[in-house]
C-alpha positions, 0 to 999 in steps of 0.5 A: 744258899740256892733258893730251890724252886717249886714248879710254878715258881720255875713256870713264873721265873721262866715266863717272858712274855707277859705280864705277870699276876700271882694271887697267893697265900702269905710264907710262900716264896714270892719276894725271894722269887721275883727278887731273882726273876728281876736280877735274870732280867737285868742280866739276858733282856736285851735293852740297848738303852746305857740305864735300864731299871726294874722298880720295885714298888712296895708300900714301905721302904723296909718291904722294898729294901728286903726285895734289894736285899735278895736280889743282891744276896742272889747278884753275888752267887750269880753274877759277881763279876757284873755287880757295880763297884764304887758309886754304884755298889749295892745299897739298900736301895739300889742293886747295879749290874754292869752289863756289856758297859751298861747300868742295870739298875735294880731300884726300891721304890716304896710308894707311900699312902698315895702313890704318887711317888711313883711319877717321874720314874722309868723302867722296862719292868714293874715289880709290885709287892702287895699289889692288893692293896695298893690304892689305883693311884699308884697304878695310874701313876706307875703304869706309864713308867712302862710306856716307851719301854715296852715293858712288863708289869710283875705284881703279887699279893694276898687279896684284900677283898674284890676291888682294885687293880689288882682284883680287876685283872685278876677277875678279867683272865680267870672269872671272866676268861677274858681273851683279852685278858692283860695278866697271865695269872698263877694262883698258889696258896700256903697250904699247898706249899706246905704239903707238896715242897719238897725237904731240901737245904732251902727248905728244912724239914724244921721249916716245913714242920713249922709251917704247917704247925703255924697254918694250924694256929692260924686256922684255929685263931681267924674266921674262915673268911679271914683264912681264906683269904690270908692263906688260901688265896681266896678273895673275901667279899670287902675289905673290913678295915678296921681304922679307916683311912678318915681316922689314919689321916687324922691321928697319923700328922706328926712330922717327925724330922720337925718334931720338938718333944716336950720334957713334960709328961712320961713315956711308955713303950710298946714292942712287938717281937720278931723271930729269925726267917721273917718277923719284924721287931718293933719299937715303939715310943710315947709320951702321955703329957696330959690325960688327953694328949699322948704323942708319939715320940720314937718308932724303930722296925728291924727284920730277923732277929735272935731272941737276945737281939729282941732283950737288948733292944726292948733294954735300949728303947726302954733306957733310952726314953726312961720309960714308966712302963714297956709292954711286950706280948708274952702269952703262954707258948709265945716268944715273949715268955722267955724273953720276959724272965730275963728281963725280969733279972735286970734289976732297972728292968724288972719293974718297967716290963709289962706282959701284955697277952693278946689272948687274955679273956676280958670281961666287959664291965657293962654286959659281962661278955668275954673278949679278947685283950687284943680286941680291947687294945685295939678298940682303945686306939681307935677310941683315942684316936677319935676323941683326939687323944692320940698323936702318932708319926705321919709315916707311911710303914705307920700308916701301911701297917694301921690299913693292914688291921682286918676285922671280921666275925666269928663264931665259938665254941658256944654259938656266939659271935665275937668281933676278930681283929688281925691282919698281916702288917700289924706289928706297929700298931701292936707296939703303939697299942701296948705303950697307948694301953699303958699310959691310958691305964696307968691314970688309975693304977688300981686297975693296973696288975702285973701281967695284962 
């Protein structure tokens, strides 16, 4: 199907000169767009060189390998004839064009905790997915890729708060209206999308409904602070990390290729659920072998699925591993409500499942405060992983998706402030939440009901 463009999209697929920097809201169209620049790129640049490369860097393999997924789906309505055949066919990583006799190479490159994977790679253009939060080593690595190519550097991204590379040149062209400013920049934010893009086979009228029912919960559930950020394209003042980067070095080690699992102990999951059009599903496994010690024993992410493709893998996880007790998200009105009274007919199923509510009110047992499920979960990981008790994947999603979870400030209906956490990559922590909810609780039943 034909992506059709809004304005600012044709302005930033047309622009050839420079490089490019667009400050965004989330749900507005950027993989899809630079996935298509980049194939426009490989096609009509003029580089007479026999292996050219655009590099896709992203901080995990799944948002680098969704950028491919595009590019290709975008190469075989285009340009069907030019797509490499054999050896070079598409991959999930790699999308060949064949042009005049030579290799164009479209190739995902995530980047890891450090950036450091980015060494060793050339290219005449630098597409960077979530280029806020990319640490300034990847740009110290990754910029010198450009150096002999005369190349161009396309980054895009939600901020996250005013530091970095990204922030820098962002800052340098629009705050200081630098001459000399490296970026031409764009700014869009979701809210504008959502009123001004026009209904079209690309964007449905459900689409655009849908959007602007989700922005309304959105607004309603994050500070202002954190909205603005999220989807206005609005910087916040720092970056509010909720796990900070000393707590994921220590609790994220477990090599998994290496890991031996012990027969001892019990297992829990903890799945996020994901809807068609962007969501991810994930699984997530662990094994409490004493009290004090719960490793990580699986972890499995998958984009757009139907709601039967969610049941038949919360089923596979859960027999796979035998698991004591799985835990989904299914408050009122989530996704998770249907999907929880099916499961609840299968007969091994229906009393391993737990409803796990984010937004279930707590009472803390010491001053009587309300709090929501989602804060207490959160506030049990990051406890476990101080204490040691918690063991998890020394991944770079796993870690891509702790750095992702932002807290912040808020204030109710009643004037008083509340501690919120949320983010725009969390749906592994939400898996490794539930199943570290689970086993920690599950030492003491009588605490335990049916649907947290």
């Amino acid at each position: 199907m034909k992506i059709q463009r809004d304005d600012w999209q044709e302005e930033i697929f047309q622009e050839e000169e420079r490089h490019i920097l667009l400050a965004k809201g989330r749900r507005i169209g950027a993989t899809h767009l630079f996935a298509e620049k980049g194939v426009k790129w490989m096609r009509y640049h003029h580089n007479p060189h026999p292996t050219s490369q655009v590099v896709c860097a992203s901080l995990s393999i799944n948002q680098a390998q969704l950028m491919i997924a595009f590019a290709t789906q975008y190469a075989q309505r285009k340009y069907p004839e030019l797509i490499g055949k054999g050896k070079n066919k598409p991959t999930l990583n790699r999308l060949v064009l064949v042009v005049d006799g030579n290799k164009r190479i479209f190739l995902a490159q995530p980047v890891g905790d450090t950036g450091r994977s980015s060494r060793g790679f050339e290219g005449q253009v630098l597409i960077v997915d979530e280029a806020p939060f990319q640490p300034d080593l990847f740009f110290n690595a990754a910029t010198p890729i450009l150096a002999t190519t005369n190349g161009r550097i396309w980054m895009f991204g939600t901020f996250d708060g005013q530091e970095g590379y990204f922030w820098k040149n962002y800052k340098k062209a629009i705050i200081d209206k630098n001459p000399k400013a490296r970026f031409r920049v764009w700014e869009m934010d979701t809210e504008t999308v959502s009123r001004k893009r026009p209904i079209c086979e690309s964007w449905t009228k459900e689409q655009h409904d849908g959007l602007i029912e989700f922005l309304a919960e959105e607004k309603e559930d994050r500070s202002e602070m954190s909205y603005a950020q999220e989807y206005l394209a609005i910087a916040a003042l720092d970056k509010r990390q909720f796990y900070s980067d000393e707590w994921i070095e220590k609790v994220c080690h477990i090599d998994e290729e290496e890991q031996i699992i012990p027969k001892e102990g019990d297992n829990y999951g903890g799945f996020d659920l994901a809807r068609m059009g962007g969501d991810y599903f994930t699984a997530e496994i662990g094994k409490k072998i004493t009290d004090t010690n719960l490793i990580q024993i699986d972890h499995y992410t998958r984009r757009m699925l139907l709601t039967t493709d969610n049941e038949d893998l919360i089923m596979e996880y859960t027999r796979k591993h035998d698991c004591k007790m799985s835990g989904i998200d299914a408050g009122s009105g989530s996704l998770g409500v249907s999907i929880l009274d099916h499961l609840m007919k299968i007969s091994d199923m229906k009393n391993r499942i737990y409803a796990m509510n984010n937004r279930t009110i707590s009472i803390d047992q010491e001053d009587g405060k309300q709090r929501l499920f989602n804060e207490d979960m959160h506030d049990n990981v990051r406890a476990m992983g101080f204490r040691g008790e918690l063991h998890l994947y020394n991944s770079d999603d796993i870690k891509a998706s702790f750095r992702s979870v932002r807290w912040d400030k808020v204030q109710d209906s009643h004037g008083m402030w509340k501690v919120k956490i949320s983010g725009k990559n969390t749906h592994i922590v939400e898996g490794i939440m539930r199943f570290a909810e689970l086993a920690s609780k599950d030492k003491d039943l009588k605490c335990f009901i049916r649907s947290l």
